[in-house]
PyMOL CGO cylinders between C-alpha atoms (Angstrom):
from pymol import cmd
from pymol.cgo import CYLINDER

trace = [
    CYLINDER, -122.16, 32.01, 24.49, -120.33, 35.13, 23.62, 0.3, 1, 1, 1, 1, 1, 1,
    CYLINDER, -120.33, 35.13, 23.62, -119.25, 34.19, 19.84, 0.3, 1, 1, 1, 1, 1, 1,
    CYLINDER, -119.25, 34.19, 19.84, -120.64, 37.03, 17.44, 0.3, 1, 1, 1, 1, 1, 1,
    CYLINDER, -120.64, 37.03, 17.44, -122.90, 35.23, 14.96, 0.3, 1, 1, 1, 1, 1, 1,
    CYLINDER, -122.90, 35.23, 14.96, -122.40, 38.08, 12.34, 0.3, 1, 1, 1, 1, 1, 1,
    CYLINDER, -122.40, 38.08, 12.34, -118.48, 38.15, 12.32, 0.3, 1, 1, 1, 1, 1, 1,
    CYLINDER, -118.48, 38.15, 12.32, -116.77, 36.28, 9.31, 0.3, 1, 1, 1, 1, 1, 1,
    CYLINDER, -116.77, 36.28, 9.31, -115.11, 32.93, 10.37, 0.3, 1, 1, 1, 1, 1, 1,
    CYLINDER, -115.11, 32.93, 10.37, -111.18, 33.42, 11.16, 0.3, 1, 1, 1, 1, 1, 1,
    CYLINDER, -111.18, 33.42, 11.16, -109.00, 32.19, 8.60, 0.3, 1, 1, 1, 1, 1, 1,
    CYLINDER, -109.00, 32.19, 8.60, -105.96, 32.92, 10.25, 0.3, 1, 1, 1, 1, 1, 1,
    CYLINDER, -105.96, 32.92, 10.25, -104.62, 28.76, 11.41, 0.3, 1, 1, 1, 1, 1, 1,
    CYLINDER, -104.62, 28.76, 11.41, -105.48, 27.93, 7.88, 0.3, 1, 1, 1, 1, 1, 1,
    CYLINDER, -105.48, 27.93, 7.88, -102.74, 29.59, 6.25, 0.3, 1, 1, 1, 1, 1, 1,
    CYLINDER, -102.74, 29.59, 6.25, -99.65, 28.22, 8.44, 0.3, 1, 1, 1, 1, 1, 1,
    CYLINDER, -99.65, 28.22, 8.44, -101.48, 24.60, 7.66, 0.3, 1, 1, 1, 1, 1, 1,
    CYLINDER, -101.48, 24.60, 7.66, -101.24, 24.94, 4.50, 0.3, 1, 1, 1, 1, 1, 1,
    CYLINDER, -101.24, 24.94, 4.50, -97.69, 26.34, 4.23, 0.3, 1, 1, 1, 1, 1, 1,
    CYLINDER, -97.69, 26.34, 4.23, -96.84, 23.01, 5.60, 0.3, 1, 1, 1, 1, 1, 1,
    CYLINDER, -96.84, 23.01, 5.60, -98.46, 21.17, 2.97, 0.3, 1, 1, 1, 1, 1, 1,
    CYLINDER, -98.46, 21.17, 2.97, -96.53, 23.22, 0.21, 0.3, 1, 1, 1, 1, 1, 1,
    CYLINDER, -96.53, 23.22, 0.21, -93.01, 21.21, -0.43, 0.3, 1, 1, 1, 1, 1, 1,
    CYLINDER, -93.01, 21.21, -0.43, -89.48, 23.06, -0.26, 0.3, 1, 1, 1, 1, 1, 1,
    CYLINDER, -89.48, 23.06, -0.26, -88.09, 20.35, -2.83, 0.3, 1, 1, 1, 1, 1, 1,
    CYLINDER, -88.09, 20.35, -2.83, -89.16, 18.33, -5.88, 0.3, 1, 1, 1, 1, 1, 1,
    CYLINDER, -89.16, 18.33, -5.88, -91.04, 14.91, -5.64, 0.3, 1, 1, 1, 1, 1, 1,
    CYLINDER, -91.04, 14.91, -5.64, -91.22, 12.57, -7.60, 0.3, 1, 1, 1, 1, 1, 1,
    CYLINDER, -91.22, 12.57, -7.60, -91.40, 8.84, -7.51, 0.3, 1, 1, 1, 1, 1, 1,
    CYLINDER, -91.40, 8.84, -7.51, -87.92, 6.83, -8.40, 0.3, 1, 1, 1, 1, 1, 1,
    CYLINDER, -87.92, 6.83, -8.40, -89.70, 4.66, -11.34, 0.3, 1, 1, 1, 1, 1, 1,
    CYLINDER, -89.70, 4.66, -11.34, -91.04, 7.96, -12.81, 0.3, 1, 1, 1, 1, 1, 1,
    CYLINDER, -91.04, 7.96, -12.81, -87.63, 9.57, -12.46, 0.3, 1, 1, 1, 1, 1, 1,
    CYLINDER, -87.63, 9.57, -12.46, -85.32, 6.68, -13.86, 0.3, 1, 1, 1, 1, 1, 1,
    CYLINDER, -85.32, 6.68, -13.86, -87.53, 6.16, -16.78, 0.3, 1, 1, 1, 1, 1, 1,
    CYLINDER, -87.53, 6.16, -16.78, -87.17, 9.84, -17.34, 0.3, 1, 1, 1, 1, 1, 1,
    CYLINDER, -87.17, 9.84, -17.34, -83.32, 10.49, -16.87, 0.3, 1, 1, 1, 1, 1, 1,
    CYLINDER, -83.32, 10.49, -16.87, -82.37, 7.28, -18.84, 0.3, 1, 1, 1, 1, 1, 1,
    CYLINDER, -82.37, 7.28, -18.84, -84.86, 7.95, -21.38, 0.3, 1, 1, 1, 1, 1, 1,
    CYLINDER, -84.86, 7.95, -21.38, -83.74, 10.97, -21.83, 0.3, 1, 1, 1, 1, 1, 1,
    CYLINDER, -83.74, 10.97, -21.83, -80.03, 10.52, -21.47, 0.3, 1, 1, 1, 1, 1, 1,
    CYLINDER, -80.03, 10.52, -21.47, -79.60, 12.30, -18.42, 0.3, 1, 1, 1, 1, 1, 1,
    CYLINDER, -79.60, 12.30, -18.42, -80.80, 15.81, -19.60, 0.3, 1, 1, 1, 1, 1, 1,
    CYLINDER, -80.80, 15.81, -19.60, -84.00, 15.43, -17.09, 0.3, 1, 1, 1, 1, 1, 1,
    CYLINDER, -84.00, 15.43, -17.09, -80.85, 15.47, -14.46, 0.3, 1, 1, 1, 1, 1, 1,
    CYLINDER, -80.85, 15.47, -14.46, -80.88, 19.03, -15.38, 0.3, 1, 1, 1, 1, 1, 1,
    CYLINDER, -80.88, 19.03, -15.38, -84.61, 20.04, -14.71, 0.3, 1, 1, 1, 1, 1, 1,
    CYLINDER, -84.61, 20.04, -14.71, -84.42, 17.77, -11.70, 0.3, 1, 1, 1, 1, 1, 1,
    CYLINDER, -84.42, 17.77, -11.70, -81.75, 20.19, -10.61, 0.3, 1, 1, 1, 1, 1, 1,
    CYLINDER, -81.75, 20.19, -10.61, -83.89, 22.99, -11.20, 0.3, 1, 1, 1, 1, 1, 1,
    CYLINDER, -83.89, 22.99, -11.20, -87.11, 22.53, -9.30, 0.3, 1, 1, 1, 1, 1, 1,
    CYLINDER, -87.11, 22.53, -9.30, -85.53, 21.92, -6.36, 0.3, 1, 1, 1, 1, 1, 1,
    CYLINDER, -85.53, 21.92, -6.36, -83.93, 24.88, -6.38, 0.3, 1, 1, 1, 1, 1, 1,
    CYLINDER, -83.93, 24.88, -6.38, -87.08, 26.56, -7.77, 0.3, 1, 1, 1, 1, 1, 1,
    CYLINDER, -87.08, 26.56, -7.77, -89.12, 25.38, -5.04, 0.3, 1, 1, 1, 1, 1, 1,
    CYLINDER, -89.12, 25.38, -5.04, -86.21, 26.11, -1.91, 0.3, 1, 1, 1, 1, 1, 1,
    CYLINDER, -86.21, 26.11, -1.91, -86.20, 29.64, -3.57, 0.3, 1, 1, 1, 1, 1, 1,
    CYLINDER, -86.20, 29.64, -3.57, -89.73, 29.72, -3.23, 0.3, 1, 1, 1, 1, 1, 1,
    CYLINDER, -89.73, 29.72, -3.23, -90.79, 28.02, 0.23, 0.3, 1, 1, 1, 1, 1, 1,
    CYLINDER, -90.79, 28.02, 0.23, -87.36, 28.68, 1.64, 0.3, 1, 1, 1, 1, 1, 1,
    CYLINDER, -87.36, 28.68, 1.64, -86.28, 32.31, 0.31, 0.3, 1, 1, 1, 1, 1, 1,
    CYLINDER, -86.28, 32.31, 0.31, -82.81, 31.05, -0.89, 0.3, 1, 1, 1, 1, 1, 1,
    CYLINDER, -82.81, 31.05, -0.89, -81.26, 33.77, -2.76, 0.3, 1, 1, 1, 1, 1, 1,
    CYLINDER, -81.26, 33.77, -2.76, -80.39, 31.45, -6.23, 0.3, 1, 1, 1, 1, 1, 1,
    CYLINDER, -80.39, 31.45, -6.23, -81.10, 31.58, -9.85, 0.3, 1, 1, 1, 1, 1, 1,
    CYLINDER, -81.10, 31.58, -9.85, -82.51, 28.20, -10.28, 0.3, 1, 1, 1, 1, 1, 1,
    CYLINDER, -82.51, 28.20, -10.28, -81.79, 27.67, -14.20, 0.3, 1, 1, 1, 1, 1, 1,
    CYLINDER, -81.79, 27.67, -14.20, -78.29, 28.36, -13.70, 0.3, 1, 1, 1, 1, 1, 1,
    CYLINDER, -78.29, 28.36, -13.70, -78.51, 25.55, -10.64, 0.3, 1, 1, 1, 1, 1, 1,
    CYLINDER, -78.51, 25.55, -10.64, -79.76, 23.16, -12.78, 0.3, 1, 1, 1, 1, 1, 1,
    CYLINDER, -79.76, 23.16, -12.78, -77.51, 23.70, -15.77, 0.3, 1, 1, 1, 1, 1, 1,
    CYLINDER, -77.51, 23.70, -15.77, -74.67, 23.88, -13.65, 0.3, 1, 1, 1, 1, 1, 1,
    CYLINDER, -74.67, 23.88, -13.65, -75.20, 21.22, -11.46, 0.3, 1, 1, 1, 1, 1, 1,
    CYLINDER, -75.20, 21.22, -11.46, -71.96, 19.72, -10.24, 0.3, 1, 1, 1, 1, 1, 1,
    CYLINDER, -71.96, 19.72, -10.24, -71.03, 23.44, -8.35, 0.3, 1, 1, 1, 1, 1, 1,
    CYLINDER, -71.03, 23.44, -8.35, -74.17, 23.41, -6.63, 0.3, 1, 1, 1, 1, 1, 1,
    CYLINDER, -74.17, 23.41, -6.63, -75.05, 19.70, -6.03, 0.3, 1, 1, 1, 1, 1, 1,
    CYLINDER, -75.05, 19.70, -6.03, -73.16, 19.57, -2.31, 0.3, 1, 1, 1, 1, 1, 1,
    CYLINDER, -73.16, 19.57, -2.31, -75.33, 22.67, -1.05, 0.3, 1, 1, 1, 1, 1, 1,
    CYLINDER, -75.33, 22.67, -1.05, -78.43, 20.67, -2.83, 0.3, 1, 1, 1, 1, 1, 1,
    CYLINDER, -78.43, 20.67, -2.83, -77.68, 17.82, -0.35, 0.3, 1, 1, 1, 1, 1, 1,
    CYLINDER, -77.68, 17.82, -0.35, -77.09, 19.99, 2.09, 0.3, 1, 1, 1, 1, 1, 1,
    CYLINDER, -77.09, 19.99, 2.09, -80.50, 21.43, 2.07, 0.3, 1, 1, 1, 1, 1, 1,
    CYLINDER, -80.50, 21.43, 2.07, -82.32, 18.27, 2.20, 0.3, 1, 1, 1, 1, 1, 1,
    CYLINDER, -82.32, 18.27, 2.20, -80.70, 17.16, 5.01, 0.3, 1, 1, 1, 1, 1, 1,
    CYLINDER, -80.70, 17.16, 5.01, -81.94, 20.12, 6.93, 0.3, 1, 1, 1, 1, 1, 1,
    CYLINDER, -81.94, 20.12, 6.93, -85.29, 19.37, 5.86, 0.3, 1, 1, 1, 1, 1, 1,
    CYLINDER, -85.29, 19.37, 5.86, -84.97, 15.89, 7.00, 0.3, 1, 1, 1, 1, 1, 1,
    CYLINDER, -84.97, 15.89, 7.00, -83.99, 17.40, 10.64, 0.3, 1, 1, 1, 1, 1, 1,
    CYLINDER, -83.99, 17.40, 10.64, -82.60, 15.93, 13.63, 0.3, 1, 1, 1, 1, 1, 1,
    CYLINDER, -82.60, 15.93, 13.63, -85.62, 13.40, 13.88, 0.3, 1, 1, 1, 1, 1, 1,
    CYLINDER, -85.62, 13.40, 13.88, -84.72, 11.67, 10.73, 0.3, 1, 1, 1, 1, 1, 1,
    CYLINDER, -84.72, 11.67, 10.73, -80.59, 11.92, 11.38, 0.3, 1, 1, 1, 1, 1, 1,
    CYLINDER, -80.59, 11.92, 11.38, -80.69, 8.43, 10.02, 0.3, 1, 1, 1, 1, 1, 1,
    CYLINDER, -80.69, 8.43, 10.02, -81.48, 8.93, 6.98, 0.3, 1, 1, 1, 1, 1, 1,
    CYLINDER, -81.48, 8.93, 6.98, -79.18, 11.71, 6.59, 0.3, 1, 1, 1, 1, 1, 1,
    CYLINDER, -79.18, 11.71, 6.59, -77.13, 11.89, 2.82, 0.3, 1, 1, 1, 1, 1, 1,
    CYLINDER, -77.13, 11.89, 2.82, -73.72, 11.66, 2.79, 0.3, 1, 1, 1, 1, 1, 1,
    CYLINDER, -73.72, 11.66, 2.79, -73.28, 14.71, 1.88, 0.3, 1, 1, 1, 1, 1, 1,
    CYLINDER, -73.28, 14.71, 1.88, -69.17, 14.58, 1.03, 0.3, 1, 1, 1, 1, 1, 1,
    CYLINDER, -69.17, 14.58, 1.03, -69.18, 10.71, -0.48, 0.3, 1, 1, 1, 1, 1, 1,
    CYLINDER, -69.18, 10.71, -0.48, -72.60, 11.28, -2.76, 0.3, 1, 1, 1, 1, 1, 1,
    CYLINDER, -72.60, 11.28, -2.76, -71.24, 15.18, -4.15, 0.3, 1, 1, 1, 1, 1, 1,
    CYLINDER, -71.24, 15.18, -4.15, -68.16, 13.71, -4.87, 0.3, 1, 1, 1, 1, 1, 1,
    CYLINDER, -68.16, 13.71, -4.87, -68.97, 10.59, -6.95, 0.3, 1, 1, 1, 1, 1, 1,
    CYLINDER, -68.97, 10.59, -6.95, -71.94, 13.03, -8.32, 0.3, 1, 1, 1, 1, 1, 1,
    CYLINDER, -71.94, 13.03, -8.32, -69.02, 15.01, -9.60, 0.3, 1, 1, 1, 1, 1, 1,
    CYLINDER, -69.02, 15.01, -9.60, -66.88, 12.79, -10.72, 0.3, 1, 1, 1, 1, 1, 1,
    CYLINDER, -66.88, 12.79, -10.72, -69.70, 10.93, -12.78, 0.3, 1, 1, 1, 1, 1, 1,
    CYLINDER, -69.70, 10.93, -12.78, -70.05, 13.50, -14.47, 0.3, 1, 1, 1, 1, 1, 1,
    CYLINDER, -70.05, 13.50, -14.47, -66.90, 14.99, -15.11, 0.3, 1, 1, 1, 1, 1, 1,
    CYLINDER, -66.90, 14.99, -15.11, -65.77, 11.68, -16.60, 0.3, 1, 1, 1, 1, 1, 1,
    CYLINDER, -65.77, 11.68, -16.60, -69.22, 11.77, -19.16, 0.3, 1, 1, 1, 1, 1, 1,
    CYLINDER, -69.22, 11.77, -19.16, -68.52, 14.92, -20.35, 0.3, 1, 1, 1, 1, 1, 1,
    CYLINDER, -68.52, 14.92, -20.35, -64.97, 14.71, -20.87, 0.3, 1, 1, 1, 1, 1, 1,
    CYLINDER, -64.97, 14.71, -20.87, -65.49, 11.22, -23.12, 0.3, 1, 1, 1, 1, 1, 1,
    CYLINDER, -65.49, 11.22, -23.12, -68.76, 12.62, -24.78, 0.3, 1, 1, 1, 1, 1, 1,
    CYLINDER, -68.76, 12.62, -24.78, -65.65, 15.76, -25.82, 0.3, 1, 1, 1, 1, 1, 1,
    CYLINDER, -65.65, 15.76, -25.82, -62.86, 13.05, -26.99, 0.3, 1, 1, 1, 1, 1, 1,
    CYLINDER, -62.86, 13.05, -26.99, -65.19, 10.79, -28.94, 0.3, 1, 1, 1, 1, 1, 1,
    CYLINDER, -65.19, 10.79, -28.94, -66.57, 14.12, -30.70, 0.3, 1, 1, 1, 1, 1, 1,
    CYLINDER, -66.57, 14.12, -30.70, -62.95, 14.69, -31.79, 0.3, 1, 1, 1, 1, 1, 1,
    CYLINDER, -62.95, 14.69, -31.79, -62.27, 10.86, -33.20, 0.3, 1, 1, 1, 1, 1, 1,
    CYLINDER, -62.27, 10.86, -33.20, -63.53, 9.98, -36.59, 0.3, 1, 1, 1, 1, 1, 1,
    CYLINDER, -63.53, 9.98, -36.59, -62.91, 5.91, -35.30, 0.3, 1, 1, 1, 1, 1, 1,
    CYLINDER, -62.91, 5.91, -35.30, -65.40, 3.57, -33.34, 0.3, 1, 1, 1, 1, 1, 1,
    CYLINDER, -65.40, 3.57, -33.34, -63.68, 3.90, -29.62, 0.3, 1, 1, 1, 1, 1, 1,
    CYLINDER, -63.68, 3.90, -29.62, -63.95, 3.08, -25.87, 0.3, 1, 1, 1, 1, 1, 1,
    CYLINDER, -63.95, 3.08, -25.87, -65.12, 6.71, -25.29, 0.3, 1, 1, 1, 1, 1, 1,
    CYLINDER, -65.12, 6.71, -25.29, -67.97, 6.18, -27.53, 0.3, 1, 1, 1, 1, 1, 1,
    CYLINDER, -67.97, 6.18, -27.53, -69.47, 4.33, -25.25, 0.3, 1, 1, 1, 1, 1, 1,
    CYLINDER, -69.47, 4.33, -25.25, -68.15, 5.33, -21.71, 0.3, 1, 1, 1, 1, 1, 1,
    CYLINDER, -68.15, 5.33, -21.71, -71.26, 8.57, -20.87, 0.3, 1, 1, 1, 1, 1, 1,
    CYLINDER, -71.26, 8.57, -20.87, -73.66, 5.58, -22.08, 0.3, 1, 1, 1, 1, 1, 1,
    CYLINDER, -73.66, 5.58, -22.08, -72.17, 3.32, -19.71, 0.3, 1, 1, 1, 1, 1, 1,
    CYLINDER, -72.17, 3.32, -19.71, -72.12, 5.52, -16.90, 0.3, 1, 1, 1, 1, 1, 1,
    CYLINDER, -72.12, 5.52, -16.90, -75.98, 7.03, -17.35, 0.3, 1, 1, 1, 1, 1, 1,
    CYLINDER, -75.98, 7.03, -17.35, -77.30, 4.21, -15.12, 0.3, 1, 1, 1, 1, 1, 1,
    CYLINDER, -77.30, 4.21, -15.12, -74.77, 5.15, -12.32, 0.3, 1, 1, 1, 1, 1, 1,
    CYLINDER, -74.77, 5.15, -12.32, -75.55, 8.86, -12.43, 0.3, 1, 1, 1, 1, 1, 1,
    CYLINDER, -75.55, 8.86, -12.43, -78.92, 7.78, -12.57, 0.3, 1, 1, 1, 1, 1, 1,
    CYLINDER, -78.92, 7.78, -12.57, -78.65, 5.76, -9.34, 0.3, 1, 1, 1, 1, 1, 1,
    CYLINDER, -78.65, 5.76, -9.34, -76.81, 7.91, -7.17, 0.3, 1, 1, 1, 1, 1, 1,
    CYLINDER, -76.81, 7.91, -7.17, -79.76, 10.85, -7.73, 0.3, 1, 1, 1, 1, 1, 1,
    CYLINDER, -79.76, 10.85, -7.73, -82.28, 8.49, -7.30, 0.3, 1, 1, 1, 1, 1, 1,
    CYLINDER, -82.28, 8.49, -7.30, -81.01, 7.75, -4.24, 0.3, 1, 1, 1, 1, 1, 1,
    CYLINDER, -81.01, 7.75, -4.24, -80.77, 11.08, -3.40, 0.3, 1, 1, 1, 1, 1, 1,
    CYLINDER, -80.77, 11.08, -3.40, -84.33, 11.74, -4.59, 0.3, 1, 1, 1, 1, 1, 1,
    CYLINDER, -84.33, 11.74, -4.59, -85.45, 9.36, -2.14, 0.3, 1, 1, 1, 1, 1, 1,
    CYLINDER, -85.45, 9.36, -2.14, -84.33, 11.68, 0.54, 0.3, 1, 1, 1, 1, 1, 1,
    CYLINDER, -84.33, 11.68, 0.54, -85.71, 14.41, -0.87, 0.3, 1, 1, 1, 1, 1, 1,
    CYLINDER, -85.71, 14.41, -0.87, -89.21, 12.61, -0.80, 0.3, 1, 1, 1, 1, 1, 1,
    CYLINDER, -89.21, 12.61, -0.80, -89.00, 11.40, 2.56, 0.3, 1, 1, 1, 1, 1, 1,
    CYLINDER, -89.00, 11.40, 2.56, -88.26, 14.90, 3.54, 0.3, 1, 1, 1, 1, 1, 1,
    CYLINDER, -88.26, 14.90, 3.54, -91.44, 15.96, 2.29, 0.3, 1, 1, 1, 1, 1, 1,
    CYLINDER, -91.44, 15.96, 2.29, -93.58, 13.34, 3.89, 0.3, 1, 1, 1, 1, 1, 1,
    CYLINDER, -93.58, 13.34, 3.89, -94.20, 11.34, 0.89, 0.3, 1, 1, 1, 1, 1, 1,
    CYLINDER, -94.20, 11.34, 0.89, -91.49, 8.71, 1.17, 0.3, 1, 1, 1, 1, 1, 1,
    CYLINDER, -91.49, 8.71, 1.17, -92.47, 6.53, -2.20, 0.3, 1, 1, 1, 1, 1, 1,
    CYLINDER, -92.47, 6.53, -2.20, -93.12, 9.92, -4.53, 0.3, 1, 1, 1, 1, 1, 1,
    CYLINDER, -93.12, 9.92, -4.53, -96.77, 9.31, -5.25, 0.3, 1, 1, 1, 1, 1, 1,
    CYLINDER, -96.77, 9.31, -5.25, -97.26, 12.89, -4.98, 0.3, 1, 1, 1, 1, 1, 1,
    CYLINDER, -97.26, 12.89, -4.98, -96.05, 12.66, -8.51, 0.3, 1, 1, 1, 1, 1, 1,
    CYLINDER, -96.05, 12.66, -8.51, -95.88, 8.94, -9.95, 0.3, 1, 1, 1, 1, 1, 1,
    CYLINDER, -95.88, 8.94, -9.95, -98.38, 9.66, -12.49, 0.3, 1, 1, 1, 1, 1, 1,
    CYLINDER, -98.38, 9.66, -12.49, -96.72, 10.15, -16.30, 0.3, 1, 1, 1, 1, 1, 1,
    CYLINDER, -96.72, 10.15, -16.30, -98.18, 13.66, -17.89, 0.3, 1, 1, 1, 1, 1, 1,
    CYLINDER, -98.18, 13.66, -17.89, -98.77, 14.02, -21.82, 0.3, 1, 1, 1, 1, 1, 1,
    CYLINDER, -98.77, 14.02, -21.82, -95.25, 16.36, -21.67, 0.3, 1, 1, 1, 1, 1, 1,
    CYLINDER, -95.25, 16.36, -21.67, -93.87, 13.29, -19.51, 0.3, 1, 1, 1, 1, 1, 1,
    CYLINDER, -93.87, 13.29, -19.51, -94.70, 10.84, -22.40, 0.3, 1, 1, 1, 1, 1, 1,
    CYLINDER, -94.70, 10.84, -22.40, -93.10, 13.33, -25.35, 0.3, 1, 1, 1, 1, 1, 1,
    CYLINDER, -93.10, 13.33, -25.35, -90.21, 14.24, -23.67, 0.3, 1, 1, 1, 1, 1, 1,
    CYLINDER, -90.21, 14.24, -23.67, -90.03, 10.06, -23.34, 0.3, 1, 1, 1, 1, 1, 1,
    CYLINDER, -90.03, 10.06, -23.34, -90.86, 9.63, -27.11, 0.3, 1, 1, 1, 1, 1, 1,
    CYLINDER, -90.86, 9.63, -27.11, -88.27, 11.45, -28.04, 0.3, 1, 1, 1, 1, 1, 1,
    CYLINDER, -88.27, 11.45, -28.04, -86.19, 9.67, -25.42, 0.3, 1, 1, 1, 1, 1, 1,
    CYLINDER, -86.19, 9.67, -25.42, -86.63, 6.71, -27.22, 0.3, 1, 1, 1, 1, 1, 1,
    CYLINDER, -86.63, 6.71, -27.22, -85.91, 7.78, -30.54, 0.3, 1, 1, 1, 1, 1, 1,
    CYLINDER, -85.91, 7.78, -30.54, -82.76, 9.63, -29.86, 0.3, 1, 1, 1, 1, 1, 1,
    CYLINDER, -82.76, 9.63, -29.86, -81.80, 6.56, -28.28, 0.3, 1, 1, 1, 1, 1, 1,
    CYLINDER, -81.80, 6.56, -28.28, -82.80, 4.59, -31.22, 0.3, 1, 1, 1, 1, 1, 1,
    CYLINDER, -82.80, 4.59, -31.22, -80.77, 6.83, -33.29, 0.3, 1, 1, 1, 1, 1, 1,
    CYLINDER, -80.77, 6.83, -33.29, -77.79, 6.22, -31.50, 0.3, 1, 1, 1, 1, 1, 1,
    CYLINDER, -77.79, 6.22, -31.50, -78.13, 2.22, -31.86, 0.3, 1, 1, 1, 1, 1, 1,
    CYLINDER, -78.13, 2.22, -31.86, -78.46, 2.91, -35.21, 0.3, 1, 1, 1, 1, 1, 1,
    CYLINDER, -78.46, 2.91, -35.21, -75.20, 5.10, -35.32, 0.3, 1, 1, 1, 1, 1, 1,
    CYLINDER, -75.20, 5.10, -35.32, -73.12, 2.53, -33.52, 0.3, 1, 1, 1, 1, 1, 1,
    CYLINDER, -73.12, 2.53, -33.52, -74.25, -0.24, -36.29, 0.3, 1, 1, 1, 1, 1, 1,
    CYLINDER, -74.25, -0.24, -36.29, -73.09, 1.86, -39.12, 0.3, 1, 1, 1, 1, 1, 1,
    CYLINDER, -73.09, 1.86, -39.12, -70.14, 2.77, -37.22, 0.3, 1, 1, 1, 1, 1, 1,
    CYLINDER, -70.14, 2.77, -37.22, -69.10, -0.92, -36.34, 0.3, 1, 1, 1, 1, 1, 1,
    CYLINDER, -69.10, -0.92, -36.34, -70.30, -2.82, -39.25, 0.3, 1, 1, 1, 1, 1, 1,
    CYLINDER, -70.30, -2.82, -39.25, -71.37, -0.76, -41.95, 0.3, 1, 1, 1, 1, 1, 1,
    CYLINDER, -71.37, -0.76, -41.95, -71.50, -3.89, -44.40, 0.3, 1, 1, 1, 1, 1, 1,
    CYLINDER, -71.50, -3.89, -44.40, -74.47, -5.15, -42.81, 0.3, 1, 1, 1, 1, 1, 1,
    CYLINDER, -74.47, -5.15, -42.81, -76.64, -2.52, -43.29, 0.3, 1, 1, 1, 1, 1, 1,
    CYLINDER, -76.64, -2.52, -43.29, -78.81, -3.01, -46.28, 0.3, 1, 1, 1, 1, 1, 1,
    CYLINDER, -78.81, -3.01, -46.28, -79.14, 0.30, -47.77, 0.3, 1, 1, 1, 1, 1, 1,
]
cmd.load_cgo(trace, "trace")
């Protein structure tokens, strides 16, 4: 037995075992991040954005500022897809995004939101555009969630438990969710039938 009782244990497999375990992109479960996005009216789209990008900049060394990812979303959202279908790899081809079909209805999702959320600013009448970013938040929030999904199975945790749980910041940012959106129900009653509110 030629081991050397006195020399410190090697530590040198641990740390490429445990690089493994660190995830290049965010995940999260899809409950967790549709009650968060619709919630908060799509502005968790934008955080979303930004920890993936944190965490490829990280665990992957790509050169991006992730805040300006995030913010700016719909210039960077192909490359996004992109990404996670090279961390999928050639084992899980199937399950590949659609990288051109997904960035462009991404895109044009949310080109259409923020041009109607601009044109209803501008009328001083109840209108079609009023309602049109509302109406299309569930479809935005759908085609992430189904590219979340890849994301997660990319990272060995296919379902998101990783990070199902709800934090206390989850549940604020959701509280104020709710009463932004309350607001706005509010704001279209006045706006449509302003006799029927009692004060």
């Amino acid at each position: 037995m030629d081991s050397n009782l006195y020399q410190a244990p090697s530590t040198e497999t641990i740390a490429p075992e445990l690089d493994k375990q660190q995830a290049a992109l965010y995940v999260v479960s899809t409950k967790k991040f549709a009650l968060l996005f619709m919630l908060t009216l799509g502005l968790y789209g934008v955080y979303w954005n930004y920890r993936h990008w944190k965490l490829l900049k990280e665990h992957r060394g790509a050169n991006v500022i992730p805040v300006l990812r995030g913010i700016f979303s719909i210039f960077f959202i192909h490359s996004l897809l992109k990404h996670i279908n090279e961390e999928l790899g050639e084992d899980n081809s199937k399950d590949h995004l659609m990288v051109p079909q997904l960035t462009a209805t991404y895109i044009i999702l949310n080109v259409i939101s923020s041009i109607s959320d601009r044109l209803s600013a501008r009328s001083e009448t109840v209108g079609i555009m009023d309602f049109i970013s509302l109406i299309l938040l569930p479809f935005i929030c759908g085609v992430i969630a189904n590219i979340q999904q890849a994301a997660n199975l990319s990272q060995g945790d296919p379902k998101g438990d990783s990070n199902s749980e709800m934090t206390a910041l989850n549940w604020i940012w959701m509280l104020l969710g709710a009463a932004l959106w309350l607001l706005i129900i509010f704001g279209f009653a006045v706006m449509l039938a302003p006799d029927s509110i009692p004060f």
